[in-house]
C-alpha positions in Angstrom: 30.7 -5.6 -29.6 31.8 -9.0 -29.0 32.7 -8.5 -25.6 29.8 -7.3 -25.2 28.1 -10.4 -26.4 30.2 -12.4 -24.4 28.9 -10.5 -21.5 24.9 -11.1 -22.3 25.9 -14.3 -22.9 27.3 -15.0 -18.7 23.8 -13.1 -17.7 21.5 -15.3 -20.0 23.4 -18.6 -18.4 22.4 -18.0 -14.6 18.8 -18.0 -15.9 17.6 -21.3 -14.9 17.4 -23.9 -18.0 13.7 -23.8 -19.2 14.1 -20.1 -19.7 17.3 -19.9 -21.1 17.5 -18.4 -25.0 19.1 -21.7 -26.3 18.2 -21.9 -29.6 19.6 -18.4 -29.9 22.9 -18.6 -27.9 23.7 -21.6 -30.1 23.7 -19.5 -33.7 26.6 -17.6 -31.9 30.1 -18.0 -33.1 31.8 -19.7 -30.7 34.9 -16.7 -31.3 32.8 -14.2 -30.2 31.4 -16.3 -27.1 34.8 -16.7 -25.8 36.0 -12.7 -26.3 37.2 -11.0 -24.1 34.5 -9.4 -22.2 33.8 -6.1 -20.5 36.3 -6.2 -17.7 39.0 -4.4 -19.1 40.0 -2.1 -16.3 41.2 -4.8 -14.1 43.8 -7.8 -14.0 41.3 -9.6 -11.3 40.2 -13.2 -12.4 37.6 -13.6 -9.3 35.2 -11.5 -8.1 35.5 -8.7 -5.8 33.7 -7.6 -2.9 34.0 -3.9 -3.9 32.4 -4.0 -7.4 29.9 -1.3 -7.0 32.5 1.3 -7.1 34.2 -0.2 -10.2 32.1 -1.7 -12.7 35.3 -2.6 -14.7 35.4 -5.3 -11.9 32.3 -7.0 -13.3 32.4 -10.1 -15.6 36.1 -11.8 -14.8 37.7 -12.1 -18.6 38.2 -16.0 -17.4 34.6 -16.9 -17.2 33.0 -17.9 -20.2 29.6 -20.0 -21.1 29.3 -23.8 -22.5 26.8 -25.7 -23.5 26.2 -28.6 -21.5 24.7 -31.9 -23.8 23.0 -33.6 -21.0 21.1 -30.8 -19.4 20.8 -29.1 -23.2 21.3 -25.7 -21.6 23.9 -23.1 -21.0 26.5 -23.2 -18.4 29.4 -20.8 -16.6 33.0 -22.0 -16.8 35.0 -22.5 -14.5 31.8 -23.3 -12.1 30.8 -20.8 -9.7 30.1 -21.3 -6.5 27.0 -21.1 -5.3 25.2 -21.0 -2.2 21.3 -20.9 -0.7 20.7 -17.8 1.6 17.5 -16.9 3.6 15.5 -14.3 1.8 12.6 -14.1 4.5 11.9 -14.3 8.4 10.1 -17.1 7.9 11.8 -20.3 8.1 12.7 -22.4 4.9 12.4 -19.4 2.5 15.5 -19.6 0.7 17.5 -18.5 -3.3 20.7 -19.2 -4.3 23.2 -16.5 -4.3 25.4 -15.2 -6.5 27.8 -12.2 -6.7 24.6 -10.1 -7.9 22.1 -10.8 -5.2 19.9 -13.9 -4.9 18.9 -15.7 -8.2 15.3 -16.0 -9.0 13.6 -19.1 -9.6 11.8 -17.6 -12.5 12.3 -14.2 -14.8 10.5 -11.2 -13.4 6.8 -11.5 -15.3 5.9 -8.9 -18.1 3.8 -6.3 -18.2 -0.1 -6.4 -16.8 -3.1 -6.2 -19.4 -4.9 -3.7 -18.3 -8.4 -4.1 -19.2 -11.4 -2.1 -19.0 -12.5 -3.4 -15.4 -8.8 -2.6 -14.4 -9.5 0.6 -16.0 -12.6 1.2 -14.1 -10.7 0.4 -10.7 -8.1 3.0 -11.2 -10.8 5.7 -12.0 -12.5 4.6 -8.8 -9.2 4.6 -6.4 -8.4 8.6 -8.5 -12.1 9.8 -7.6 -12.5 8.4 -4.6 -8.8 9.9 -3.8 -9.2 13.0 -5.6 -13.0 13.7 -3.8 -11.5 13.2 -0.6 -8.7 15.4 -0.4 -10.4 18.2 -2.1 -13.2 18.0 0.4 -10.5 18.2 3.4 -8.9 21.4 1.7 -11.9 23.6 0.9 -11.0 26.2 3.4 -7.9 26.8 2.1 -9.4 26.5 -1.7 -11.7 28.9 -0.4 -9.3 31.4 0.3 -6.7 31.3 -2.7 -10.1 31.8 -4.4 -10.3 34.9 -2.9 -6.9 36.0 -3.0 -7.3 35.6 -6.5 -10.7 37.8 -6.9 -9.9 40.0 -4.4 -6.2 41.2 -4.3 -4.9 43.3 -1.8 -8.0 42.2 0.4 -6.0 40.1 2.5 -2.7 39.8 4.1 -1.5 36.4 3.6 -3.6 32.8 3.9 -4.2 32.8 7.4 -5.5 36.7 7.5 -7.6 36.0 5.1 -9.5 32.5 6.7 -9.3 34.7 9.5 -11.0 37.7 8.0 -13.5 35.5 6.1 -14.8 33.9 9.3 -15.1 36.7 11.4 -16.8 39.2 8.4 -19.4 35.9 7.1 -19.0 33.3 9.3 -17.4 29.5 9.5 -19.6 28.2 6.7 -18.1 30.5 4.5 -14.7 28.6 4.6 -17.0 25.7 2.6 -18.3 28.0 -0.1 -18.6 25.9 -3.4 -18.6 22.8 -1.6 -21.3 20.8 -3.6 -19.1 22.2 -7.2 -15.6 21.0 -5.4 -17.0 17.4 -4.6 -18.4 16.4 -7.8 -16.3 18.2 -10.4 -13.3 16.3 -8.7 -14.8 13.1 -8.5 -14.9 13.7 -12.2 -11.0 14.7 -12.2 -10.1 11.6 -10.4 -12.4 9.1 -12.2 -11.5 10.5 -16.0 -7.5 11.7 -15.3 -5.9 8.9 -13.5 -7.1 5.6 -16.2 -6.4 7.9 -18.9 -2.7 8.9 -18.2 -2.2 4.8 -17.5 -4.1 4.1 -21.0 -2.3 6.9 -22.5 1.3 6.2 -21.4 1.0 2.6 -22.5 -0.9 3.4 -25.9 2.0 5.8 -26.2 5.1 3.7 -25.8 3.7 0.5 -27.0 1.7 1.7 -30.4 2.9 5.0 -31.8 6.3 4.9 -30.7 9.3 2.4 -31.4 10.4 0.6 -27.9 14.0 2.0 -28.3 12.5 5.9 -28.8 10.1 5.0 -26.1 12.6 4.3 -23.3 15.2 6.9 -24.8 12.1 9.5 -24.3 10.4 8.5 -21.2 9.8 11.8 -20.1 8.3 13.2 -23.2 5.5 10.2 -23.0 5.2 10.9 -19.7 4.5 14.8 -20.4 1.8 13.8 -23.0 0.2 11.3 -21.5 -0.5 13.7 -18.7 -1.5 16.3 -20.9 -4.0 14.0 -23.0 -5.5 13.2 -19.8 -6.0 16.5 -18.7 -7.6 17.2 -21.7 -10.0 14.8 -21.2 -10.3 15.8 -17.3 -11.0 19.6 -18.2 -14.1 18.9 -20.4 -16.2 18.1 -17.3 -14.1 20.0 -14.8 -14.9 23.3 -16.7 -18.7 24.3 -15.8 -18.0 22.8 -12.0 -15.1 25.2 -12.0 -18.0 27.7 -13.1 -19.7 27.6 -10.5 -17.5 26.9 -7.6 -15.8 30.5 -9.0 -18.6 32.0 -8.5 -20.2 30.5 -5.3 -16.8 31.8 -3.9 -16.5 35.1 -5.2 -19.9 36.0 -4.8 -22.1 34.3 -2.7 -24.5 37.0 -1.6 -26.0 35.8 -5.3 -25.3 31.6 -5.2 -24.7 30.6 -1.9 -28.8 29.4 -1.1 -28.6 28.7 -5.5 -26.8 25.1 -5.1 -24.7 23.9 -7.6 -27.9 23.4 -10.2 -29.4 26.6 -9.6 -25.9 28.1 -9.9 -25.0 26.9 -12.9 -28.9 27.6 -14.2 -27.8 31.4 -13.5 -24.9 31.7 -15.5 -26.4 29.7 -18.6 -29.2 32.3 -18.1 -27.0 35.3 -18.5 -26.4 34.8 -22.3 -29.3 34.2 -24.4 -27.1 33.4 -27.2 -24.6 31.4 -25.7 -26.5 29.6 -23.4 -25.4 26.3 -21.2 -21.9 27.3 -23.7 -21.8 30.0 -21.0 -20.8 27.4 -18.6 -17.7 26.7 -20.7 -16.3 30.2 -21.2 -13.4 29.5 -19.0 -12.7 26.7 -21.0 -9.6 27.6 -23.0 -8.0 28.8 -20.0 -8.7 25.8 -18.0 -7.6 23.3 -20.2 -3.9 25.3 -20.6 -3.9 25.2 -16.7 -5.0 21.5 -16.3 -2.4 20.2 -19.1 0.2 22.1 -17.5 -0.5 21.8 -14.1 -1.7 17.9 -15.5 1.3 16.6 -17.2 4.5 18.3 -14.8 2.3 16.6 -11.7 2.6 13.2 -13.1 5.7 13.4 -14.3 7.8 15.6 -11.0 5.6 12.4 -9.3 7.5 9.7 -11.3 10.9 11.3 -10.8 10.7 12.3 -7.5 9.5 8.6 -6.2 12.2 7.2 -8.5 14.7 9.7 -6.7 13.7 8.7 -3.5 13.8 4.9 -4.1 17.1 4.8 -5.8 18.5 6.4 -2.4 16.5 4.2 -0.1 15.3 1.1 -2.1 14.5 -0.7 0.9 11.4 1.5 1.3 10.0 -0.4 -1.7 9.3 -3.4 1.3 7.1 -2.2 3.3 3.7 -0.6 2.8 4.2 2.1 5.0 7.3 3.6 3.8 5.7 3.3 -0.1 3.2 5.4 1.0 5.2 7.8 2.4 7.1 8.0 -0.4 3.6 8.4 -2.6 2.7 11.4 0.0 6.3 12.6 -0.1 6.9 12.6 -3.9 3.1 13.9 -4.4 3.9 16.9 -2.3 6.6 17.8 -4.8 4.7 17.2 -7.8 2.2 19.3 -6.2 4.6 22.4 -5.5 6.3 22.0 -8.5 2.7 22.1 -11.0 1.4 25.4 -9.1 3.8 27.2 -9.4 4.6 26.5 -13.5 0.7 26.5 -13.8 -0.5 30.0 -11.7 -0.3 32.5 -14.6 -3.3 30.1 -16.0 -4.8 29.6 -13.2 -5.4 33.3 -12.1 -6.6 34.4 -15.8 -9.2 31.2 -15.2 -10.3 33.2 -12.2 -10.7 36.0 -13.8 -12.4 35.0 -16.6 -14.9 33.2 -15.0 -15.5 36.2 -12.3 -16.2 38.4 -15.8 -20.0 39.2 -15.6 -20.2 39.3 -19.4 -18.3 36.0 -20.6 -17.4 37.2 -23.3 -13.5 37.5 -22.8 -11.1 34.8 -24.3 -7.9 33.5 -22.6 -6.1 36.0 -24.7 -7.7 39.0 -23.9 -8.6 38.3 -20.5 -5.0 37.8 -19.5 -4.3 41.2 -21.5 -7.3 42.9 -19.8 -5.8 41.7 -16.8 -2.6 42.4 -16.9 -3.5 46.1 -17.8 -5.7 46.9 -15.4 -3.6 45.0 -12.4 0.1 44.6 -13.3 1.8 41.7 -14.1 2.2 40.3 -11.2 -1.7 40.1 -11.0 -0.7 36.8 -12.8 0.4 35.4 -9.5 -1.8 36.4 -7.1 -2.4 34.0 -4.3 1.2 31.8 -5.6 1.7 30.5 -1.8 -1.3 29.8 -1.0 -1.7 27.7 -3.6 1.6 26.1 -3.4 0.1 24.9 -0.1 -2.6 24.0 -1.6 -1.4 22.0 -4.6 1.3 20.5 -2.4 -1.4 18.8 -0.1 -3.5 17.8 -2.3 -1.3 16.2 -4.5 0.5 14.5 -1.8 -3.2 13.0 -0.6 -4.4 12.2 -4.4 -1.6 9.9 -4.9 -1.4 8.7 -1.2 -4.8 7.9 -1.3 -4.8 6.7 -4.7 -2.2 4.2 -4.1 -4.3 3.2 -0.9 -7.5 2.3 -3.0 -5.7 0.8 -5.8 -3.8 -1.5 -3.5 -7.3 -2.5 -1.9 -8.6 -3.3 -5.4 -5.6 -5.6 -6.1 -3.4 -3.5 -8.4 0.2 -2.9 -7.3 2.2 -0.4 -8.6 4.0 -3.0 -10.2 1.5 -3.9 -12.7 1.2 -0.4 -13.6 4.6 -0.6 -14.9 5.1 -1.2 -18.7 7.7 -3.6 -20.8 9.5 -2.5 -23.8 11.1 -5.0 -25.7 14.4 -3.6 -27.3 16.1 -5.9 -29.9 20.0 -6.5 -30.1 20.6 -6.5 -33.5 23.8 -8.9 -33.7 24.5 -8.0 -37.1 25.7 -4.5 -36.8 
């Protein structure tokens, strides 16, 4: 433990004075300042060159920190010495080194508030994202639909664009159209500000820092999931009707997306507009799985990518293709954990009488058509899911950068307290 301290101790005294932790260095014992540190696989005193594939190299026992009087601030004994380096093309741009990179002049800044107009920005860059990339995909939506409906009908995604256009025409690759565009404007403008609100409110306010950071990935799961929750109460009656502009459009293809979801409230006197919603259950179990592994494969993969190349962090261009990369993945990944939901959704909302639940539709389903009913039209929606997710977040990130937000401010700081006591 003291070695330890020892160690903190070296990293808080490079910090420039005015942000050094003074006050709190000097209730330290002066024993436990001068301990031996961490560097206990080596007899080095200096530095070496080749401390990346040692860590024991880190720390030299023979430095150590003192307070100077005049400057009323920590220093590093014996000095080091240090040296200003160019950080930029541009002339004049300069940091002082050290054996850790350059030094800052100030600490890296905390966390962003994100308040509601930032809020409102990110649910603009997700729709406008989301809208977009669904619109450019609708043939192929069109098609898994269809795969889905209509199994055995087709040999494969390109037989069956193939058979659709010759048997109905090209304009029946953009079946549903009106449904698609503004039930995902509604995905991107409700899922993406609520999984940023959501991880935050997570970590920050139910959570202790220390279980926060220890159990990144389980916030990151429900965060996703809450957020698809919220996403699937509007998504639901647009999925309705895109179902069945798809599946049948000899009865809503001239209905529009009004008339077509007039139809189906009309078809249960008793259940009415709740009609709409009968797909509902299995929805919301596709969307939260489907929701909450796409955000989180997202976050992994882009943190995989960048800790192997972390020079593409520089430059726009490599970012984003990181975003589209990574978003590709996440894409891949969600379909194929989520189809067993997805095709009873199908189903149930192809069922004339909506009156089965998830339950019994899937067992209805399953019984009729097999198991492997349940992934009917997998590949074609791995395509799918793949490029759509890889143009949500690219484009997402593209918007949100226009409206000022980097990712940066996205990102959240825990505080986590050494207790020097135990």
């Amino acid at each position: 433990k003291e070695g330890a301290i020892r160690d903190i101790g070296l990293l808080f005294a490079m910090l420039p004075p005015v942000y050094q932790p003074t006050e709190q260095l000097l209730k330290l014992d002066k024993g436990v300042i001068t301990q031996t540190g961490s560097n206990k696989g080596s007899k080095l005193d200096n530095f070496t060159p080749n401390f990346q594939e040692d860590f024991t190299l880190l720390l030299p026992n023979k430095y150590q920190i003192q307070y100077n009087d005049i400057e009323k601030s920590y220093t590093i004994t014996p000095k080091i010495n240090l040296f200003e380096i160019g950080i930029s093309e541009e002339p004049g741009v300069t940091a002082i080194s050290t054996t850790f990179g350059p030094l800052s002049s100030k600490p890296l800044l905390r966390e962003r508030s994100l308040s509601l107009d930032i809020y409102a920005l990110l649910g603009i860059s997700g729709g406008l994202g989301c809208t977009l990339t669904h619109t450019l995909v609708i043939p192929l939506d069109v098609v898994k639909t269809r795969m889905q409906t209509n199994p055995g009908e087709y040999n494969g995604v390109f037989d069956g664009a193939a058979t659709i256009t010759r048997e109905e025409g090209i304009g029946a690759l953009l079946l549903g159209t009106q449904a698609t565009i503004v039930g995902y404007l509604w995905y991107g403008i409700s899922v993406y500000p609520s999984y940023a609100f959501f991880k935050r409110f997570i970590a920050s306010s139910l959570l202790s820092p220390a279980f926060a950071v220890a159990h990144a990935n389980d916030v990151a799961l429900v965060a996703g999931a809450l957020a698809s929750v919220i996403a699937s109460l509007g998504l639901t009656p647009l999925e309705a009707c895109r179902i069945r502009a798809v599946a049948q459009p000899e009865l809503y293809r001239d209905a529009g997306l009004i008339g077509t979801s007039q139809i189906i409230a009309s078809e249960n006197d008793e259940l009415g507009w709740k009609k709409l919603y009968a797909g509902l259950p299995s929805l919301m179990i596709r969307q939260v799985i489907f929701g909450s592994i796409k955000f989180l494969a997202f976050e992994r993969a882009s943190e995989a990518i960048f800790s192997i190349h972390p020079e593409f962090r520089e430059a726009t261009v490599t970012a984003l293709g990181v975003s589209l990369v990574a978003g590709g993945i996440s894409g891949a990944l969600s379909s194929v954990v989520s189809q067993p939901a997805d095709s009873v959704l199908t189903y149930v909302a192809k069922d004339s009488g909506g009156n089965l639940g998830v339950f019994d539709g899937a067992s209805k389903m399953i019984r009729e058509e097999g198991v492997k009913s349940l992934f009917n039209g997998l590949g074609s929606r791995c395509v799918w899911a793949g490029c759509i997710i890889a143009g949500q977040f690219l484009l997402y990130d593209v918007f949100r950068a226009a409206f000022g937000i980097t990712g940066e401010d996205l990102n959240q700081a825990l505080t986590l307290t050494l207790d020097l006591n135990k």
